[in-house]
PAMI-57298 format. One record per residue: y, z, x of N, C-alpha, C in turn; residue in one letter. Coordinates in steps of 0.2 Angstrom, whole numbers, plus 5000, padded with zeros to 4 digits. Each point is the difference from the previous one (the first is absolute). Example, Ala and Ser with C-alpha at 12.3 -4.5 7.8 and 13.67 -1.06 7.14 Angstrom:
PAMI-57298
497250395066500650004996500650005004a 500549964998500650015004500550034996s 
***
This chain:
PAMI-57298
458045884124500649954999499849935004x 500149954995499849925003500849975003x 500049955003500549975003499849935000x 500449965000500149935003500549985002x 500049935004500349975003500649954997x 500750035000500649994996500549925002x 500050035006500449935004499950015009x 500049955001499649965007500850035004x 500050025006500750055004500049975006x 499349985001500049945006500049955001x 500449945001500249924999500049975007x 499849924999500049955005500649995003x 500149985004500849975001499949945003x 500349964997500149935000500549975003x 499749955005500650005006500149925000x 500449975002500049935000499849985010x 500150065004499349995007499550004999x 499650014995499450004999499949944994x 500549984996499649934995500849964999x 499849945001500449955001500449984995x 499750014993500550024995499450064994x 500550014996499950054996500550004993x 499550014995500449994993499850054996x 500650044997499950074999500750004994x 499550074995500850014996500350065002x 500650025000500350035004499950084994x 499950055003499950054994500550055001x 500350025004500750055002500349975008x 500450064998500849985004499550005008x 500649995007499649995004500250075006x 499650045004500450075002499749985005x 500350065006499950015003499350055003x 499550015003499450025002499850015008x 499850075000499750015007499249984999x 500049935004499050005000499749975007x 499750055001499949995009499749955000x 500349975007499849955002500249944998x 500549994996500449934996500750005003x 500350065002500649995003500049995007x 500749965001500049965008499950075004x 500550064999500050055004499850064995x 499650035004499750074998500850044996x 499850034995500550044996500449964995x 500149915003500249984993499749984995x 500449974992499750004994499949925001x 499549984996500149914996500150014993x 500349964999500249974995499349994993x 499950004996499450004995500150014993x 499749964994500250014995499249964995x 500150054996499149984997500149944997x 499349954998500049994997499249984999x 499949944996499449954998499749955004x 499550005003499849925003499849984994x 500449945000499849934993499449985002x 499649995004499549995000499150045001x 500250075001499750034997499850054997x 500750014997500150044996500250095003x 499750025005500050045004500850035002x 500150064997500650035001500650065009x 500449965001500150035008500550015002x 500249995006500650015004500349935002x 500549975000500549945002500050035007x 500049995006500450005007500649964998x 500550015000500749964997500449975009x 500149965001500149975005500950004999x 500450005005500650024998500449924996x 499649925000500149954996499850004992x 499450035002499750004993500450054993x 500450075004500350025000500749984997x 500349985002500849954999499849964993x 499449955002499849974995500050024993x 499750064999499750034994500750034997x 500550015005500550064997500449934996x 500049945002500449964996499649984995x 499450004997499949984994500350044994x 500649954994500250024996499550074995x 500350054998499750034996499450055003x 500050015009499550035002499649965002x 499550055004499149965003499850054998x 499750024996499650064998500049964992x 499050005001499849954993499849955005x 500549975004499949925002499549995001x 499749935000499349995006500349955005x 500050005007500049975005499649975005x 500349935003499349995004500549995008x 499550045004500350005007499649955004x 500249965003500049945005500050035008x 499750025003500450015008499549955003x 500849975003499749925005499850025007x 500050075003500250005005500650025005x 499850015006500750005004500349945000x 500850015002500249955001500150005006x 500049915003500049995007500650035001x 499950015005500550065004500650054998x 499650014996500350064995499550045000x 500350094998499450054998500150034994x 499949934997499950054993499749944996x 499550024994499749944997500449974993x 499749934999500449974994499650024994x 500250034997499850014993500249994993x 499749974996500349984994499750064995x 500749984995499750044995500149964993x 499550014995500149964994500150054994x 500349984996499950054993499349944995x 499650054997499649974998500150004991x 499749944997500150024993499249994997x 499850044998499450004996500249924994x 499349985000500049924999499250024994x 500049984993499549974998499349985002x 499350025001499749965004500049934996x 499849975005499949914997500749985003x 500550055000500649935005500149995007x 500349965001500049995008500650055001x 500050015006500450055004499749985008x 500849975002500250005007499449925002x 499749984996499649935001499050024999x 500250084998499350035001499750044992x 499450004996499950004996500050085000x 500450034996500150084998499350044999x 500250055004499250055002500250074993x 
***
């Protein structure tokens, strides 16, 4: 009997502490997960939801941050499908938590401008 390789059961997780923004299309809803060493204390879950990085095609995990979170639940008609670009500026001064923006993205022709930048 031969076998091969069906579908990939191991995923990146893409975090906004490790890149400063990230643009991705959303593929499923977003759950909760035990993945050691991501939660603040041992035994809790983070928040995570699949999808696309837009720019390399490579399929993963969202680390969902509890803004990025609120964000998503208000786009009309869902976030699953969407593509998204996440912005984190940082901590804010004297505050503990970072600013993050979120964008909804619209697929653009190539040759037009988009946002003052020529479509990739």
């Amino acid at each position: 009997m031969a076998f091969k390789k069906s579908k990939r059961l191991t995923l990146p997780i893409f975090s906004l502490g490790h890149q400063r923004n990230l643009s991705v299309r959303l593929t499923g809803e977003i759950y909760d997960c035990d993945i050691p060493g991501l939660a603040k204390k041992e035994g809790d879950l983070v928040r995570v939801m699949p999808c696309i990085d837009l720019e390399t095609g490579e399929e993963g995990l969202l680390l969902v941050l509890t803004v990025v979170e609120s964000s998503l639940r208000r786009i009309p008609g869902g976030y699953v499908g969407q593509c998204v670009q996440l912005e984190n500026h940082g901590l804010r001064q004297g505050k503990g938590y970072s600013q993050v923006d979120v964008f909804l993205l619209d697929e653009v022709p190539d040759g037009d401008l988009f946002d003052g930048e020529k479509a990739t």
